[in-house]
N, C-alpha and C positions, 0 to 999 in steps of 0.2 A: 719428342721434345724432352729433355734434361734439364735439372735444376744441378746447381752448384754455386755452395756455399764455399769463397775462398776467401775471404775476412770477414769483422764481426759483424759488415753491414752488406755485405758483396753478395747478390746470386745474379747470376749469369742464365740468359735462358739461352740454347742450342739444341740445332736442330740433330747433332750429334749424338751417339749413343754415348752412357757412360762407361762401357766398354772401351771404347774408342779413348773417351777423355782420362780414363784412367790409365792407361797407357804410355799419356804424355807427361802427369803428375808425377812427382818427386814422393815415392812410399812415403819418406819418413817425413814430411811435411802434411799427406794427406792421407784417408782413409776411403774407405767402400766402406760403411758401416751398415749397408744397408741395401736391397735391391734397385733403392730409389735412391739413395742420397749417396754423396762422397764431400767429405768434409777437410777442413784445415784442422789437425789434429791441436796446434793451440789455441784453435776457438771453441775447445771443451771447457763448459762451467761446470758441467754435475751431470752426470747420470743415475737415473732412476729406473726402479722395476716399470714398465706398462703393462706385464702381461708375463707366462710364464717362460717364454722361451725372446723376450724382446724389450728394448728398453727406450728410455725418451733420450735423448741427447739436450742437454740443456745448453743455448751456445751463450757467450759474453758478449754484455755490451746491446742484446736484444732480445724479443720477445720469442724469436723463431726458432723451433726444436727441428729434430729430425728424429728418423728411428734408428735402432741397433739390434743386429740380431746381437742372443748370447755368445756363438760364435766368436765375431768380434770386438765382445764385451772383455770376452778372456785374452783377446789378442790385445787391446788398450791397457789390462793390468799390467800385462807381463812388461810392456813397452813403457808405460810409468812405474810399475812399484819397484 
């Protein structure tokens, strides 16, 4: 079972891997930010530290976060700054 978040109110449950669903996704519209989640990169409000190697994803428009490794913490700066 797979979550995905593709708007600020949208998850989808499938019985698909996220291997699989990432595959069909548009990189530059979405992310793997995480072993669990893959997100719509403009439903980023804020990222915060949780921990020393992982972070919250704050999305817009709703209460629901996700996680991020650093990994692809570094991969969002470079892609925004």
């Amino acid at each position: 079972m797979a979550f995905l978040f593709s708007g600020f109110y949208l998850i989808f449950l499938t019985s698909q891997s996220l291997s699989s669903l990432e595959e069909k996704l548009d990189p530059e519209q979405f992310i793997r930010c995480h072993k669990s989640y893959i997100i719509k990169t403009d439903a980023i409000r804020k990222l915060e530290v949780y921990g020393r190697w992982t972070y919250t994803v704050k999305l817009k428009d709703t209460e629901e976060t996700a996680l991020m490794t650093s990994e692809k913490y570094e991969e969002i700066k470079k892609r925004f700054l």
